[in-house]
SEBASE-287516 format. One record per residue: residue number from 1; residue in three letters; x, y, z of N, C-alpha, C, O, CB in turn. Coordinates in pm, 1 decimal. Glycine has a CB too. Layout:
   k   r       nx       ny       nz      cax      cay      caz       cx       cy       cz       ox       oy       oz      cbx      cby      cbz
 NUM Ala        X        Y        Z        X        Y        Z        X        Y        Z        X        Y        Z        X        Y        Z
...
END
This chain:
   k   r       nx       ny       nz      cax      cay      caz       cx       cy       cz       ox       oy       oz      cbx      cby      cbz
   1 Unk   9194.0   8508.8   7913.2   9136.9   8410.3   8002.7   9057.8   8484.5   8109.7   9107.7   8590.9   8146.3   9247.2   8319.8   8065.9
   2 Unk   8923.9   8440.6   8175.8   8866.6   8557.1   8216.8   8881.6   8483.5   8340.1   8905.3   8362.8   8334.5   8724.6   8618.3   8159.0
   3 Unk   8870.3   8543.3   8451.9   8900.9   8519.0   8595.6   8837.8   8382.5   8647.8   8899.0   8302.2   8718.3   8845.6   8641.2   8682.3
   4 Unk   8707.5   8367.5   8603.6   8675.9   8207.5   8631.5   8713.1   8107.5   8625.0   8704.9   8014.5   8705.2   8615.6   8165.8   8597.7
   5 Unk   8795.4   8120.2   8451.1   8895.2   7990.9   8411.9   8987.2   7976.2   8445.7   9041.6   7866.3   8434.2   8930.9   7966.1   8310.6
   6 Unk   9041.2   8071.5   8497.8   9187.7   8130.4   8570.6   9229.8   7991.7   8650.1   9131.9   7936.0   8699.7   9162.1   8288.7   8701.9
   7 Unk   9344.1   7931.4   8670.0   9381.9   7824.7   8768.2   9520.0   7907.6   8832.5   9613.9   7969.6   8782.6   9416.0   7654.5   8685.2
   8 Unk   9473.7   7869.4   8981.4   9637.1   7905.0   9037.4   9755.3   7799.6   9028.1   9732.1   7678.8   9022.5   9633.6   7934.7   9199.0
   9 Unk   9872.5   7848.0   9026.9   9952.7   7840.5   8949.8  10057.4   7877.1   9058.8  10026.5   7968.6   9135.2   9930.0   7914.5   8825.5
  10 Unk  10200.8   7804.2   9077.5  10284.8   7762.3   9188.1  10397.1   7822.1   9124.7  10421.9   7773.4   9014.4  10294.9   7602.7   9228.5
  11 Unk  10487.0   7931.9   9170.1  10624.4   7949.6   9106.2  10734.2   7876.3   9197.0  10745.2   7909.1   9315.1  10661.1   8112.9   9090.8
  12 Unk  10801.5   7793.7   9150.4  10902.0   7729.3   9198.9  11044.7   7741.4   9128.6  11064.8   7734.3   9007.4  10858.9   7604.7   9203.8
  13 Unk  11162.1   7765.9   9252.4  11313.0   7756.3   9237.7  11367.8   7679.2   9099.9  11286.7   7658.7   9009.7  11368.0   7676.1   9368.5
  14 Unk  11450.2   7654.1   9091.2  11466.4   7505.1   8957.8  11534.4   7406.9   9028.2  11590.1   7303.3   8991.7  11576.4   7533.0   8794.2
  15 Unk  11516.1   7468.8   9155.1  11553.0   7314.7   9275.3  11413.7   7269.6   9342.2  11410.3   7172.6   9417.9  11677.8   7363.5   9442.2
  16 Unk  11315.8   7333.8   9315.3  11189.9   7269.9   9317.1  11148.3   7323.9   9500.5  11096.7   7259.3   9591.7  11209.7   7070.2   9274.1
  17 Unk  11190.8   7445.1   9495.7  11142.8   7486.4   9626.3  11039.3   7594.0   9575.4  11036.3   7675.1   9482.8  11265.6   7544.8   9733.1
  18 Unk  10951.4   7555.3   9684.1  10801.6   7702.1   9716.3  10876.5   7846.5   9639.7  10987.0   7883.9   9679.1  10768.6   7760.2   9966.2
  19 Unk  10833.0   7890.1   9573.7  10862.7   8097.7   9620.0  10716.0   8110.5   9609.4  10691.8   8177.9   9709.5  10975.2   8246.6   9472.2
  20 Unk  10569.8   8082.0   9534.7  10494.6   8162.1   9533.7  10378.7   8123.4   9461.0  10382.3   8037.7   9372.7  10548.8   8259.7   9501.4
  21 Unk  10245.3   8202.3   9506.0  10135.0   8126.1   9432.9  10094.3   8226.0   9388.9  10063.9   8328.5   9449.9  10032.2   8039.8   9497.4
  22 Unk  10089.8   8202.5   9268.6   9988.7   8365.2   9151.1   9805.0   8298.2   9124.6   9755.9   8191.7   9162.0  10101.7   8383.9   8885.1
  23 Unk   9747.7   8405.1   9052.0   9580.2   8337.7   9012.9   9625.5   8287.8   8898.0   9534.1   8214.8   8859.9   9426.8   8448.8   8986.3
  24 Unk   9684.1   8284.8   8845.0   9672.2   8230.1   8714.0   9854.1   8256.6   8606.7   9945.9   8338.0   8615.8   9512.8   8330.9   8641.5
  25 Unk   9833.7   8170.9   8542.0   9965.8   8234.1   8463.5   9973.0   8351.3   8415.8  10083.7   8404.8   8410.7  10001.0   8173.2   8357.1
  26 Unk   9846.8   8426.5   8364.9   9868.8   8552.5   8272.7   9908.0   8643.4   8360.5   9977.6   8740.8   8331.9   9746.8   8607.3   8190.0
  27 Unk   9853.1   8608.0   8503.6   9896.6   8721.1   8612.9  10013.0   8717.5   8638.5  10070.1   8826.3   8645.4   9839.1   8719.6   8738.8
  28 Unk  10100.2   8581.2   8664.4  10206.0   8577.1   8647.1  10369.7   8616.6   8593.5  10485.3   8643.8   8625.8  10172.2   8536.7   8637.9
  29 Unk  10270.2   8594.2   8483.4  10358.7   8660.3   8319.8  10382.8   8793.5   8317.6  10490.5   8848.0   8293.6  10269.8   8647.6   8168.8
  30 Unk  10210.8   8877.1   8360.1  10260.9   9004.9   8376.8  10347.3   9078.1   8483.7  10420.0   9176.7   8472.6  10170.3   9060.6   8371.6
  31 Unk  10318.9   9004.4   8584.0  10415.6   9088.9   8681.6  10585.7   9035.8   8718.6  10667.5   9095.9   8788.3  10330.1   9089.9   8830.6
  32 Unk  10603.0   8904.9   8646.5  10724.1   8862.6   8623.7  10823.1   8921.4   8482.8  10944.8   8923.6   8464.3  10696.8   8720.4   8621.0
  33 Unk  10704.3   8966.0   8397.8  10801.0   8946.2   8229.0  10792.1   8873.9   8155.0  10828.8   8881.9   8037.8  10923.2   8923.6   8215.0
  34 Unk  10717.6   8748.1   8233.5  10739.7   8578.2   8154.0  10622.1   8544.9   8028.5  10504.5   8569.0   8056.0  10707.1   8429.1   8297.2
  35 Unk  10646.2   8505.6   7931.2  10528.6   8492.5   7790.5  10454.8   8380.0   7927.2  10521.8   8322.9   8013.3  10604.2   8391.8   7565.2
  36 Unk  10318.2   8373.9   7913.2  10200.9   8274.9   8020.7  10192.7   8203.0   7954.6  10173.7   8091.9   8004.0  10055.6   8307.8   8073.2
  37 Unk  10201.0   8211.5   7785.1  10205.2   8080.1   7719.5  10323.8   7981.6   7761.0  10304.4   7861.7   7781.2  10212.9   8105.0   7571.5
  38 Unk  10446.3   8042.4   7771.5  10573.6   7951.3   7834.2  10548.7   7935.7   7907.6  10555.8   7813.5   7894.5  10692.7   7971.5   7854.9
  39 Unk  10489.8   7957.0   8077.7  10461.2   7930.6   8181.0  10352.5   7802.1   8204.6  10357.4   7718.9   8295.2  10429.9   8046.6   8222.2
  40 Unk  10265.9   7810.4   8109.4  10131.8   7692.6   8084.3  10224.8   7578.9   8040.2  10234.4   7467.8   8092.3   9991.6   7735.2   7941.2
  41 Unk  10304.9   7637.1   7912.9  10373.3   7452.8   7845.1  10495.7   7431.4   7955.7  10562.8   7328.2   7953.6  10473.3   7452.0   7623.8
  42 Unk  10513.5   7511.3   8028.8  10624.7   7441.6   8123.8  10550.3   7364.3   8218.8  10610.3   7266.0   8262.2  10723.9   7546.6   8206.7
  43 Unk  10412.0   7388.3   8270.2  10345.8   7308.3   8393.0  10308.0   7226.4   8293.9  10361.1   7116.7   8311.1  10223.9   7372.5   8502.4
  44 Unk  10215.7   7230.2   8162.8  10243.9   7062.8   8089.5  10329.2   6978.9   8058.4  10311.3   6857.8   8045.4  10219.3   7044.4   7995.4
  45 Unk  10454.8   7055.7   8040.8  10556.3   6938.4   8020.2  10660.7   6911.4   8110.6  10733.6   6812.4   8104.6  10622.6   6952.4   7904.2
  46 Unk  10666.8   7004.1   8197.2  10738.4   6989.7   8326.8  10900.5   7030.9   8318.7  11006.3   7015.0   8379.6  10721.9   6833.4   8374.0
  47 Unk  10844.4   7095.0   8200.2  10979.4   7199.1   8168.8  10993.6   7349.8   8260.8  10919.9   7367.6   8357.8  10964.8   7251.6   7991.2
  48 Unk  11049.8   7407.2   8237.7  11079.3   7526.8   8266.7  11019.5   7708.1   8210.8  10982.6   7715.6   8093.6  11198.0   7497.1   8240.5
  49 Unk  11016.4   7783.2   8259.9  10996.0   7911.3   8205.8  11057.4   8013.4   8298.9  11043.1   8023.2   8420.8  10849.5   7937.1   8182.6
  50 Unk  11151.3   8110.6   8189.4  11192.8   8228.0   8304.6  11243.0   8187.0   8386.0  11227.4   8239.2   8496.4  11105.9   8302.9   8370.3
  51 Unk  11310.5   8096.6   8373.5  11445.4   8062.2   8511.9  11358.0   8012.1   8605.8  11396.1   8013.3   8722.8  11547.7   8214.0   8596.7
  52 Unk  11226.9   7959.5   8574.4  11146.3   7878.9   8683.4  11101.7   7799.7   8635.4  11101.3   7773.5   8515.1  11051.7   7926.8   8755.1
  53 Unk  11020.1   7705.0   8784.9  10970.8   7565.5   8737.4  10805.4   7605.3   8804.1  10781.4   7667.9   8907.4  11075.5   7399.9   8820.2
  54 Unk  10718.6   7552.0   8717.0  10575.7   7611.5   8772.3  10489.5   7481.5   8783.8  10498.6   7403.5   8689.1  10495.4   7733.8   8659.5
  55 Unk  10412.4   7450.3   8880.8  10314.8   7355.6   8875.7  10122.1   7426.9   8870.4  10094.8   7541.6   8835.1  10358.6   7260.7   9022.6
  56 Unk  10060.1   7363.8   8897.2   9957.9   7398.8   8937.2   9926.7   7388.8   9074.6   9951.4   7285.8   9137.3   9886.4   7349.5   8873.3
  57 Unk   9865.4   7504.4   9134.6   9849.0   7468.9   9245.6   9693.7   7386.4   9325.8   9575.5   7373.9   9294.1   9887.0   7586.0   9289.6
  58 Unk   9790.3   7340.9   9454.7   9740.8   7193.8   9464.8   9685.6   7291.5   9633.1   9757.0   7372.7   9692.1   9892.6   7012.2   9455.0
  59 Unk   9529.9   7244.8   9678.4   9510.2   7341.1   9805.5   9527.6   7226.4   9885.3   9483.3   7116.2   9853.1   9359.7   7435.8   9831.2
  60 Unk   9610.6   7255.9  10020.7   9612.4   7161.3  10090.8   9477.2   7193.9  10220.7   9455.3   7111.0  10309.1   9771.5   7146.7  10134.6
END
């Protein structure tokens, strides 16, 4: 995914608290461990990845 398409991407508790905003899942993945493909179908289905819950991030 090349940096343009990139979306940021929200790591959250599995109690649904803040820890953190990455550029994108793959960045994510790499510096967590986590497959970015599990990280993407968890913000589509509102499942889980890696002992986390991820949304997209939203700029306030």
């Amino acid at each position: 995914m090349s940096e343009k398409a990139s979306k940021p991407i929200d790591q959250l508790t599995l109690e649904s608290e803040f820890i953190r905003t990455f550029k994108s899942a793959k960045s994510a993945g790499a510096e967590l461990g986590i497959n970015s493909s599990g990280i993407g179908n968890a913000i589509r289905k509102g499942t889980t990845s890696g002992g986390y819950r991820w949304r997209q991030h939203i700029e306030k």
